[in-house]
N, CA and C of each residue as an Amber inpcrd file, in Angstrom:
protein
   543
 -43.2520000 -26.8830000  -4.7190000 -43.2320000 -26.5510000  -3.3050000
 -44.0900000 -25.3020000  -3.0840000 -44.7900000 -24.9070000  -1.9900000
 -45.6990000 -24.4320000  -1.7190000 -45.1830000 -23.1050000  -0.9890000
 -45.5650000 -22.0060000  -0.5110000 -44.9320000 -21.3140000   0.2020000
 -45.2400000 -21.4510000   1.2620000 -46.1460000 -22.2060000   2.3780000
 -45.6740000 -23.0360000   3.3280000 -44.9730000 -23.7750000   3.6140000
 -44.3570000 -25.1450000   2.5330000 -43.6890000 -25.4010000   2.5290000
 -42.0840000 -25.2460000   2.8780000 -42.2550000 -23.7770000   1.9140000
 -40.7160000 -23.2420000   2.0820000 -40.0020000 -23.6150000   3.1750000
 -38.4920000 -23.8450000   3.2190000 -37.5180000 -23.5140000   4.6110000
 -36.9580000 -22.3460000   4.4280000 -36.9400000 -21.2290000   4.8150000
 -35.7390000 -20.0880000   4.4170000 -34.0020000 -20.1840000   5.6720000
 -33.3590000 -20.2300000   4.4260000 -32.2570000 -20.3980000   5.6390000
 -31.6710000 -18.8390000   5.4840000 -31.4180000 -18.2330000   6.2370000
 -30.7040000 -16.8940000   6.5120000 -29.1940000 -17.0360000   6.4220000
 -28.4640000 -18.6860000   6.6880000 -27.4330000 -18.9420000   7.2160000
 -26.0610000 -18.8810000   6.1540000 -25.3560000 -18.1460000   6.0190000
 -24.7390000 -17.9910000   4.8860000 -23.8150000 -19.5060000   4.1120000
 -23.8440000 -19.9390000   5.1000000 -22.8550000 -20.8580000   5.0580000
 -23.8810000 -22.4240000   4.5820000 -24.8050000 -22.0720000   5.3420000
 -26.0540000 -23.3300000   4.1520000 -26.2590000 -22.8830000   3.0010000
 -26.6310000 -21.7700000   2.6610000 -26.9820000 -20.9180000   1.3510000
 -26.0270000 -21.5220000   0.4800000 -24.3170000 -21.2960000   0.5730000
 -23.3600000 -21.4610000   0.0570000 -23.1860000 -23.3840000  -0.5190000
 -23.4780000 -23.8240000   0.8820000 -23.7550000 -25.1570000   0.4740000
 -24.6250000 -25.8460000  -0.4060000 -25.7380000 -24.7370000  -0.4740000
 -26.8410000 -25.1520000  -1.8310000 -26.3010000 -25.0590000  -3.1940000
 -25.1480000 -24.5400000  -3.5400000 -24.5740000 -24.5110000  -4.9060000
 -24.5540000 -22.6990000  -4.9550000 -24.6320000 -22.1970000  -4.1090000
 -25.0300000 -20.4760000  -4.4570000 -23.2520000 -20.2890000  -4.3950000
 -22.6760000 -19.0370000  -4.7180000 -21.5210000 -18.8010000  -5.1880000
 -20.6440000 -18.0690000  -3.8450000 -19.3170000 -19.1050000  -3.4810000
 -19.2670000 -18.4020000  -2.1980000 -18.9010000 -16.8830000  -2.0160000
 -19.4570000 -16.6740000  -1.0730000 -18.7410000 -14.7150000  -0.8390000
 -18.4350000 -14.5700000   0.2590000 -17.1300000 -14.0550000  -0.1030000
 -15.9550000 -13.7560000   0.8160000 -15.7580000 -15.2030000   1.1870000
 -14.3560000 -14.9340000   1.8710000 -13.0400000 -16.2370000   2.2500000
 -13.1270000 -15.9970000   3.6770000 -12.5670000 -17.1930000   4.1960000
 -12.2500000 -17.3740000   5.5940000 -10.8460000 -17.1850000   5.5910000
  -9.9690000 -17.4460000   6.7450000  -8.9190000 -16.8030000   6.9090000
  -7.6750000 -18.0220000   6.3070000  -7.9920000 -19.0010000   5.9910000
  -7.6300000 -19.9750000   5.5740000  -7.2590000 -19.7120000   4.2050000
  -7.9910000 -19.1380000   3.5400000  -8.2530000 -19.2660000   2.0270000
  -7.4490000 -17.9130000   1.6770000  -6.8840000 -17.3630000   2.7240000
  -6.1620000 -15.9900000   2.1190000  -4.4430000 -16.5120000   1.6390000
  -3.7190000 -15.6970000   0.6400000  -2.3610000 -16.4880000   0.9400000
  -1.8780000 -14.6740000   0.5820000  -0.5330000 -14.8140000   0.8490000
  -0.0650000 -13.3470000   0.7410000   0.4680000 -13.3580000  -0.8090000
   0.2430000 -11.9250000  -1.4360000   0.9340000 -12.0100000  -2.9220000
  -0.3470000 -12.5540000  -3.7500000  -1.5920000 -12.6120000  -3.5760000
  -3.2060000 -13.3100000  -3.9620000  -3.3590000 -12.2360000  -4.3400000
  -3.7100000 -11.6640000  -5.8520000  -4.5330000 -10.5350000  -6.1950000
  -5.9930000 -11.4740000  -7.2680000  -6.5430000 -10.4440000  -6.4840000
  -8.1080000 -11.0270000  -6.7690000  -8.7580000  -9.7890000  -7.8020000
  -8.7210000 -10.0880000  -8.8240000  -9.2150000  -8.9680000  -9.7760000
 -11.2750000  -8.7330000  -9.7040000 -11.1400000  -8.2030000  -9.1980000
 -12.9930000  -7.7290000  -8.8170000 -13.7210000  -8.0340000  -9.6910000
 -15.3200000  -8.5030000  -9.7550000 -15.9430000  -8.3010000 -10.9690000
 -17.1210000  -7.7530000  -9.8030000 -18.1010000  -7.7720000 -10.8490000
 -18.0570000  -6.8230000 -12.0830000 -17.0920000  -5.2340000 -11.9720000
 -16.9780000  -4.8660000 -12.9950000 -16.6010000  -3.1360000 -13.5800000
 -17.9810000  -2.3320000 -12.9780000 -17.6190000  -1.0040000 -12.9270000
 -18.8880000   0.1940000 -12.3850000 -18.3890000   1.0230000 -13.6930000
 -19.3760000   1.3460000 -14.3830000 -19.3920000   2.6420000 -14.9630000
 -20.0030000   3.8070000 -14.1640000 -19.2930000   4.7600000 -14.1890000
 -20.0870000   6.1040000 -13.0730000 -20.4930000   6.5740000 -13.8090000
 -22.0940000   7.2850000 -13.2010000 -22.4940000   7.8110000 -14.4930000
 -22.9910000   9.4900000 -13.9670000 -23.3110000  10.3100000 -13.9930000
 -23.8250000  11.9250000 -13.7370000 -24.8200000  11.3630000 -12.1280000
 -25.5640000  10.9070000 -12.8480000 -26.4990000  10.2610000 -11.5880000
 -25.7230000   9.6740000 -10.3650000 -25.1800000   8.8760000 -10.4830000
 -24.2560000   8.4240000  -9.5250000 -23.7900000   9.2620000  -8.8200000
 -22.9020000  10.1660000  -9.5850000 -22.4670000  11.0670000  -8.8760000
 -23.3360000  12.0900000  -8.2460000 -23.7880000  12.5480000  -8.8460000
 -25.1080000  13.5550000  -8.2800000 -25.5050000  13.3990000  -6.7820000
 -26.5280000  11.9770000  -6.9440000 -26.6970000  11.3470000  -5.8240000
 -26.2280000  11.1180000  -4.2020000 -24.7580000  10.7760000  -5.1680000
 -23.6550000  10.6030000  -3.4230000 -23.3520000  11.7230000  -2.9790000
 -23.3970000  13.1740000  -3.8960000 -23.1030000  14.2340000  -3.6570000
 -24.1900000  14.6080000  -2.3660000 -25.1990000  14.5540000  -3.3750000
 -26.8120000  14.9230000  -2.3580000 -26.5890000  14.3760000  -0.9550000
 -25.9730000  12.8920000  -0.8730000 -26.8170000  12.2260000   0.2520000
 -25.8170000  12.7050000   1.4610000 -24.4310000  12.8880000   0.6670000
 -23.7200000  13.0390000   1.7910000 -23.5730000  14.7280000   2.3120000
 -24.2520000  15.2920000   0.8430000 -24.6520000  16.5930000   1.4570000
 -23.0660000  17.5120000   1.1400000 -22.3010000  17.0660000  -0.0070000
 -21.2010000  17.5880000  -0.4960000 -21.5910000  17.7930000  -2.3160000
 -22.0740000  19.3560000  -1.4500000 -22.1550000  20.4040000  -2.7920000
 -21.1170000  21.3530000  -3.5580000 -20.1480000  20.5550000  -3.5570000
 -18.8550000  21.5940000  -4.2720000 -19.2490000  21.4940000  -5.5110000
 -19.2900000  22.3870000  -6.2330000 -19.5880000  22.9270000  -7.5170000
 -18.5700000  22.0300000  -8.5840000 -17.3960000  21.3940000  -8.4460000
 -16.6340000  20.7560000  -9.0130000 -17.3030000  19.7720000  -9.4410000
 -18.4290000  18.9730000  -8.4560000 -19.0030000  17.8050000  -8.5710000
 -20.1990000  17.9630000  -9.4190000 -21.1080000  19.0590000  -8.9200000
 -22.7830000  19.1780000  -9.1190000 -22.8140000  20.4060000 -10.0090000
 -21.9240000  21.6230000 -10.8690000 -21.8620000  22.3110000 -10.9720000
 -21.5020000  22.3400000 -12.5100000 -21.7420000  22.0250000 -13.9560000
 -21.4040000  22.0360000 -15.3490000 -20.7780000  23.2390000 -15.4490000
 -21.1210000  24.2780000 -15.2920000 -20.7380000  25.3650000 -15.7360000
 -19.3540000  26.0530000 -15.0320000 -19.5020000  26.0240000 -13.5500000
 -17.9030000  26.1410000 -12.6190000 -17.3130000  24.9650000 -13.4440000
 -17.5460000  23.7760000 -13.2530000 -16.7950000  22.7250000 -13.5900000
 -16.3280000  22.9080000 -14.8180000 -16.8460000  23.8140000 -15.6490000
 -16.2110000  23.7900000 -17.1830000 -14.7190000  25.1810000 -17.5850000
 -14.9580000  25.5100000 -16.0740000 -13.7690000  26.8080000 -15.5880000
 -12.2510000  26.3240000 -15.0850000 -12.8730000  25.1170000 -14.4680000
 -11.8730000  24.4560000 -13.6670000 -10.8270000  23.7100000 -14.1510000
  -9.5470000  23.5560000 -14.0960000  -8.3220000  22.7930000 -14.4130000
  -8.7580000  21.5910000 -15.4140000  -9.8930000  21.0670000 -14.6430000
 -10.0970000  19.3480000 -15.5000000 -10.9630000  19.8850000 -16.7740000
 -11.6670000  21.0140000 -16.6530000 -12.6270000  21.4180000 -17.5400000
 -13.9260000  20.8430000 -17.5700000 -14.7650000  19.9100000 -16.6880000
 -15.5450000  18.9910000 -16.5450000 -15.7130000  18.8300000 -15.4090000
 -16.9340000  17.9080000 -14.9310000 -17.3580000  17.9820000 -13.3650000
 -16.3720000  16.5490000 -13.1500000 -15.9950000  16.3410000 -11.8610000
 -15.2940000  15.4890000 -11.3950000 -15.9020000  14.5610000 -10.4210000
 -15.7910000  13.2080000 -10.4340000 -16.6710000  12.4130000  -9.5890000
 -15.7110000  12.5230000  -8.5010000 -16.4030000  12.3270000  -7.4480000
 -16.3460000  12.9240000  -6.0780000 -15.2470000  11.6230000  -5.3850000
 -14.5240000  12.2640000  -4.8500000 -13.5440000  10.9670000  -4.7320000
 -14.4290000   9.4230000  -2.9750000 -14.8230000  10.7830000  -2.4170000
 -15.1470000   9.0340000  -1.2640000 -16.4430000   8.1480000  -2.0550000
 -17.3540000   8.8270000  -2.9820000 -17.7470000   7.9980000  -4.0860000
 -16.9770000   6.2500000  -4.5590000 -15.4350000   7.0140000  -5.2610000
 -14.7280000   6.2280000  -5.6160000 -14.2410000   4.9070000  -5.0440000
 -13.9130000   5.8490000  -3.4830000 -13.7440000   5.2250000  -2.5580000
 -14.7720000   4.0610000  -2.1510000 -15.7040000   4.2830000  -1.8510000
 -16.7430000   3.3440000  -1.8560000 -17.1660000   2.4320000  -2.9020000
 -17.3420000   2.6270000  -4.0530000 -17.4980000   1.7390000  -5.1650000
 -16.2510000   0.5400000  -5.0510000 -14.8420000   1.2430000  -4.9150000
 -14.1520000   0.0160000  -4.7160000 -14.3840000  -0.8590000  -4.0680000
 -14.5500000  -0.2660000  -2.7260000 -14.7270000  -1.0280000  -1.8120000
 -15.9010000  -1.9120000  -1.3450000 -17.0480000  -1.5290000  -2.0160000
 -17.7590000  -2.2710000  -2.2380000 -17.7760000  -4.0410000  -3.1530000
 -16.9060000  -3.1340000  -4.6440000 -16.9790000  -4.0790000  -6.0400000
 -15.7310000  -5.5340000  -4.8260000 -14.9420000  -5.1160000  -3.8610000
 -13.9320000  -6.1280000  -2.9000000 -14.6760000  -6.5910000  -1.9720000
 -15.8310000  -6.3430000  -1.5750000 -16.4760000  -7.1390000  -0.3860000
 -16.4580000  -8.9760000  -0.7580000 -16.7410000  -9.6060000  -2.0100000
 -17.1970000 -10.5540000  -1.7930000 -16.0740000 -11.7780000  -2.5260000
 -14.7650000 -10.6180000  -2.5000000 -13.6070000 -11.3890000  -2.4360000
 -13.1560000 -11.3930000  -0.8860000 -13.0020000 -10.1220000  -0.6020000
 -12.1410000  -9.9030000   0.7020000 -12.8910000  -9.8740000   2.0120000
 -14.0270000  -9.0880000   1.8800000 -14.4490000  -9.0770000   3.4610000
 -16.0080000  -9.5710000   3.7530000 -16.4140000 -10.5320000   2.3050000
 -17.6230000 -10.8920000   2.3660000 -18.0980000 -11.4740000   3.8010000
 -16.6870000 -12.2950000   4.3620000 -17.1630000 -13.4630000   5.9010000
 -16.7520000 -12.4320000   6.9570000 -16.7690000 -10.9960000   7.1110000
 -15.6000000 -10.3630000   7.7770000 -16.6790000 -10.2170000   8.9360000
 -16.2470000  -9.9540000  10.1420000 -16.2990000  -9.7510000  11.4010000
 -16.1830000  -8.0230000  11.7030000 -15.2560000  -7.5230000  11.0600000
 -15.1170000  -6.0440000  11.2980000 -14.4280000  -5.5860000  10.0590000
 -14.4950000  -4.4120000   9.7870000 -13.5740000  -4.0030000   9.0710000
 -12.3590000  -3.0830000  10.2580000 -11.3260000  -3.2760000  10.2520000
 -10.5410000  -2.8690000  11.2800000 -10.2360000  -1.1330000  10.8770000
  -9.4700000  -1.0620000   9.7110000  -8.8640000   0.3270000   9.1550000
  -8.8830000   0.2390000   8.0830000  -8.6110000   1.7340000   7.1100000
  -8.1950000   2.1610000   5.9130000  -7.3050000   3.4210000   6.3300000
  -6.1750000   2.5870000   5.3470000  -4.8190000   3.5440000   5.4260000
  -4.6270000   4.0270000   4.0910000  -3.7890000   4.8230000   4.1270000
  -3.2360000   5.5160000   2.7490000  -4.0890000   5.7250000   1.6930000
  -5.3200000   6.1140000   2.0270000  -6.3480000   6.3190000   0.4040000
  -5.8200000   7.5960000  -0.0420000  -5.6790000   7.3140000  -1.8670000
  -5.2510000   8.1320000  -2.0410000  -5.9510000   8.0320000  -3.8540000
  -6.0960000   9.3030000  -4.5240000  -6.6960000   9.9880000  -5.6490000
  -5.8550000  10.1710000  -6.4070000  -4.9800000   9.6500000  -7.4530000
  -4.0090000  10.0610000  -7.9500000  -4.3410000  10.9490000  -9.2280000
  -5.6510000  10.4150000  -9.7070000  -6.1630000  10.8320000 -11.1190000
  -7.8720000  10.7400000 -10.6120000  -8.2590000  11.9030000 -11.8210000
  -9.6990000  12.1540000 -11.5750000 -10.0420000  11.4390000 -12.2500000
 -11.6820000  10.7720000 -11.7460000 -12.6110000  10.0360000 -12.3990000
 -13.6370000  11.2190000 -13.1070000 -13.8650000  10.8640000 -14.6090000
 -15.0520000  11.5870000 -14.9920000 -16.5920000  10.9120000 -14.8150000
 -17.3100000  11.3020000 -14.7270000 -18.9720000  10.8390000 -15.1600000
 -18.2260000   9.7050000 -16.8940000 -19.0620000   8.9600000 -16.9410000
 -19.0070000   7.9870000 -18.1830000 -17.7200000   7.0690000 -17.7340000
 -16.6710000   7.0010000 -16.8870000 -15.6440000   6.0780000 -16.6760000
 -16.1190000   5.2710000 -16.2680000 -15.1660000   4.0540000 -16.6960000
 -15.7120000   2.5580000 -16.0340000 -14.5230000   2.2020000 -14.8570000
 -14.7350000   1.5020000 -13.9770000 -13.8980000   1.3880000 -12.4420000
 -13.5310000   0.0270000 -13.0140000 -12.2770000  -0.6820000 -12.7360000
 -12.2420000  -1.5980000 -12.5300000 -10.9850000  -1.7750000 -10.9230000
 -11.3020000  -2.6950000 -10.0210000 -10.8770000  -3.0730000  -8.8140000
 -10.0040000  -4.2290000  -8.5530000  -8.9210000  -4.2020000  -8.3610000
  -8.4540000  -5.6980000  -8.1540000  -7.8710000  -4.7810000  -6.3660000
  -7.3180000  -6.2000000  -5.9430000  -6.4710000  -5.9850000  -3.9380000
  -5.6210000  -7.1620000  -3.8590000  -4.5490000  -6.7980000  -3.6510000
  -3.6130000  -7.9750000  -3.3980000  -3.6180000  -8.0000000  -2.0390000
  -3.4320000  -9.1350000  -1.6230000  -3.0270000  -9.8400000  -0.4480000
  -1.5330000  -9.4370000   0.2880000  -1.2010000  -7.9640000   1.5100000
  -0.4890000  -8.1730000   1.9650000   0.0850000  -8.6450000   2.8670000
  -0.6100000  -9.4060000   4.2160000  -0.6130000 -10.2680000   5.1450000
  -1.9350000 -10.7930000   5.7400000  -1.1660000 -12.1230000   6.1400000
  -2.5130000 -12.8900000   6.6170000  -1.9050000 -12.8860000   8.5910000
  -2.4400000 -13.2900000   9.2390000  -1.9620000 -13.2550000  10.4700000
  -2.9740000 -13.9980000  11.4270000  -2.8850000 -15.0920000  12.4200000
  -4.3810000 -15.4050000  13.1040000  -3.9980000 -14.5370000  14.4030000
  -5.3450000 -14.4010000  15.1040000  -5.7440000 -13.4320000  16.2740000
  -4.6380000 -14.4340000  17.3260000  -3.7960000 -13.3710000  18.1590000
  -3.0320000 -13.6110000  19.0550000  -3.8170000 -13.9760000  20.7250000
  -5.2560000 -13.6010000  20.2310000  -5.9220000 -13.9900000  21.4880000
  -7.5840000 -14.2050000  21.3270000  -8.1520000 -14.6800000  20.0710000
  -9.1800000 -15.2770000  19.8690000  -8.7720000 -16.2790000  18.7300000
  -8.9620000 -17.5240000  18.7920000  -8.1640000 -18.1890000  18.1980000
  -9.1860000 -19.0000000  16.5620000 -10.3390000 -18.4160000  16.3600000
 -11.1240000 -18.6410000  15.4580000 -11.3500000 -17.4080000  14.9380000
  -9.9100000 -16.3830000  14.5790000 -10.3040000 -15.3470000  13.5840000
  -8.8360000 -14.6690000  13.4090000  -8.3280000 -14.1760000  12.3270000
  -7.4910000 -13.5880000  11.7850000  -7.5470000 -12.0800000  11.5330000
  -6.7840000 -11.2560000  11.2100000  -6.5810000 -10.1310000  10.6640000
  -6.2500000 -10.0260000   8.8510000  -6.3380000  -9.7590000   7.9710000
  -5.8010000 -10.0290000   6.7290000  -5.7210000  -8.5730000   6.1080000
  -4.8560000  -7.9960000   5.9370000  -4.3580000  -6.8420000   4.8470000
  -4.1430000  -6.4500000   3.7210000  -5.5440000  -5.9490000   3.2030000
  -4.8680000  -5.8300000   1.4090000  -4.6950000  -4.6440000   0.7360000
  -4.2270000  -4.5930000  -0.3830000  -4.0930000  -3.2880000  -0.7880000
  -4.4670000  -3.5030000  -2.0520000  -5.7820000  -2.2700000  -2.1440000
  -6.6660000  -2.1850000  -3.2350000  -6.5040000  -0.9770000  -4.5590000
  -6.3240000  -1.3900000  -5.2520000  -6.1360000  -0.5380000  -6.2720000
  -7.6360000  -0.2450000  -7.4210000  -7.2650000   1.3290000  -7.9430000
  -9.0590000   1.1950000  -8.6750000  -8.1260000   1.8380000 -10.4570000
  -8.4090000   1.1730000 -11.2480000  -8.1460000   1.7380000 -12.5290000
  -9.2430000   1.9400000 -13.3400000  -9.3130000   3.1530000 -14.3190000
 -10.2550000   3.2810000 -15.2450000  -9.9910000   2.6770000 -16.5060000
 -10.9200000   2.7370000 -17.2660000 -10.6660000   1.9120000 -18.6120000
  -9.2570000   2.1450000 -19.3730000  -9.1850000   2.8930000 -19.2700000
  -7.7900000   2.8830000 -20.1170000  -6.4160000   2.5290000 -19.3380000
  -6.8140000   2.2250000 -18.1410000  -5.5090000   1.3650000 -16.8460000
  -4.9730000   2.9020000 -16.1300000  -5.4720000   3.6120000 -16.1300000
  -5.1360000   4.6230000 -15.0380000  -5.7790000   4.5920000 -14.0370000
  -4.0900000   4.6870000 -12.6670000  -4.5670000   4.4220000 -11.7800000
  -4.9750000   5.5230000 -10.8070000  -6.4680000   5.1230000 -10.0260000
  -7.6370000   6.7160000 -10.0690000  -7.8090000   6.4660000  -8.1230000
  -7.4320000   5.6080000  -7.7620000  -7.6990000   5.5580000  -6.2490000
  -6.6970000   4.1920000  -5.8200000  -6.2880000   4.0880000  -4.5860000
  -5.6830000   3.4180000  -4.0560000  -5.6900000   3.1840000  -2.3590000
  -5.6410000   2.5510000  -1.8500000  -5.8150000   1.8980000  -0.3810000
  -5.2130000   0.5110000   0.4400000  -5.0620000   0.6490000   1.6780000
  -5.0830000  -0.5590000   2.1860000  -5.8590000  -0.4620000   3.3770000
  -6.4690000  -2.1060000   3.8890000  -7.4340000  -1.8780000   4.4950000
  -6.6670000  -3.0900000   5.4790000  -7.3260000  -3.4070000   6.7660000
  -7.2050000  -4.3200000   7.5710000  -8.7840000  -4.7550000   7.8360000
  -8.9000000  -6.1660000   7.9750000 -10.1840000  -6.6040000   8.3530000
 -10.1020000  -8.0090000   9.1560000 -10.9430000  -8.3860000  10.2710000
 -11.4650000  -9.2710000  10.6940000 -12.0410000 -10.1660000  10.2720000
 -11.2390000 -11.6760000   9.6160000 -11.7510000 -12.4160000   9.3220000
 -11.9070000 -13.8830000  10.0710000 -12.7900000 -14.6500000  10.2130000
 -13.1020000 -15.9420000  10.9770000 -12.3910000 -16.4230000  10.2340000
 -12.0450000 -17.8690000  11.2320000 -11.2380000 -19.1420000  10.7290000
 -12.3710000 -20.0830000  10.0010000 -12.1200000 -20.6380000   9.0380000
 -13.0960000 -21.5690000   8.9270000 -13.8500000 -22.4870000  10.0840000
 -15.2220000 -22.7540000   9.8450000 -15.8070000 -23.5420000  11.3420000
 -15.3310000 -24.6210000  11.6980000 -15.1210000 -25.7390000  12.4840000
 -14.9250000 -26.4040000  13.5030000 -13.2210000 -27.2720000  12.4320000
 -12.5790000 -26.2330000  11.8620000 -11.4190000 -26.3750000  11.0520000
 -11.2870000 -27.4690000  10.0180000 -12.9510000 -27.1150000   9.0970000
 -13.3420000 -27.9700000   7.8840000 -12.9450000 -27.9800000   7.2240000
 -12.3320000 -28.2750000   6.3710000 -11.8560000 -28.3160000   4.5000000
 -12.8830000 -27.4860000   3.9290000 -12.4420000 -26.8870000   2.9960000
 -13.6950000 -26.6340000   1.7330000 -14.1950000 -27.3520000   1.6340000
 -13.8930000 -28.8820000   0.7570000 -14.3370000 -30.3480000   0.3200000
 -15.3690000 -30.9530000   1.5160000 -14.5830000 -31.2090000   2.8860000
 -16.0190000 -31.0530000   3.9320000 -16.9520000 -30.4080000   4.1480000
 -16.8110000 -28.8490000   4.0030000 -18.0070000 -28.5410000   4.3380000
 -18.8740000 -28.4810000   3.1950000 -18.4060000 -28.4730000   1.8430000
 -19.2720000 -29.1110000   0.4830000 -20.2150000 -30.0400000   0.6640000
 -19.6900000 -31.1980000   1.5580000 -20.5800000 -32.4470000   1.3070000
 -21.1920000 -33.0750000   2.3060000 -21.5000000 -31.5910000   3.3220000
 -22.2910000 -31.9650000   4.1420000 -23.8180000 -31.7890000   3.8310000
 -24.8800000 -32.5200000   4.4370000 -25.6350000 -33.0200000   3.4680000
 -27.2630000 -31.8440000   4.4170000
């Protein structure tokens, strides 16, 4: 095929139908008590951290600082927690809010344990309610609560989020909309 030829579809939902791997669920596909263990893992690394420090323009010496940081309680620089925050929530987009419409809220984030530079993240979110919209009737609300552990199962961040998710389209099966052609 030629690159005239080409068709490009933008459309997520044809893409998906070509055999590509689906991301994110419709509101159908949620059930409560569903924990979806994330892939891949993030290792954080100095850079990483560095970086998010820079961009967001949060220079506490705890983060960007070897030498304070080697004064301090942990004895070491500490990765920056909305970092953390974000990596989770990222590594959950294409379980939880890949089809999402909005992200509604984040409640209760919370840091229980520091992440160092060299830790690896791993992410799972259970499913705490599913609910459909009380007044748009092709989209739901769904609630999960995300947990972040480092390699050795300590748990280093925690959250729950609410998000806007669509109903599946014209109320297809998976299996239907598979084998549409």
């Amino acid at each position: 095929m030629t690159d005239d030829e080409h068709q490009l579809s933008t459309d997520q939902a044809e893409r998906e139908a070509s055999g590509a791997h689906a991301y994110g669920r419709y509101l159908e596909e949620f059930e409560v008590g569903a924990v979806y263990k994330h892939w891949p893992a993030k290792t954080v690394t100095e850079a990483d951290d560095h970086l998010f420090c820079l961009i967001t323009m949060n220079h506490h010496p705890l983060h960007v600082n070897d030498v304070y940081a080697s004064e301090s309680q942990q004895g070491r620089n500490v990765v920056v927690g909305p970092l953390v925050y974000s990596l989770a929530l990222g590594m959950s987009v294409s379980d939880v809010s890949g089809k999402a419409i909005a992200n509604l809220a984040t409640e209760e984030l919370s840091h229980p344990a520091p992440v160092f530079h060299g830790d690896t993240l791993f992410c799972e979110s259970e499913v705490l309610d599913v609910r459909p919209s009380s007044s748009k009737p092709d989209r739901g609300i769904v609630r999960v609560h995300t947990r972040v552990f480092k390699q050795d199962g300590t748990l280093v961040a925690e959250f729950k989020r609410a998000v806007l998710i669509p109903k599946r389209p014209n109320g297809q099966s998976p299996r239907a909309e598979a084998d549409v052609d």
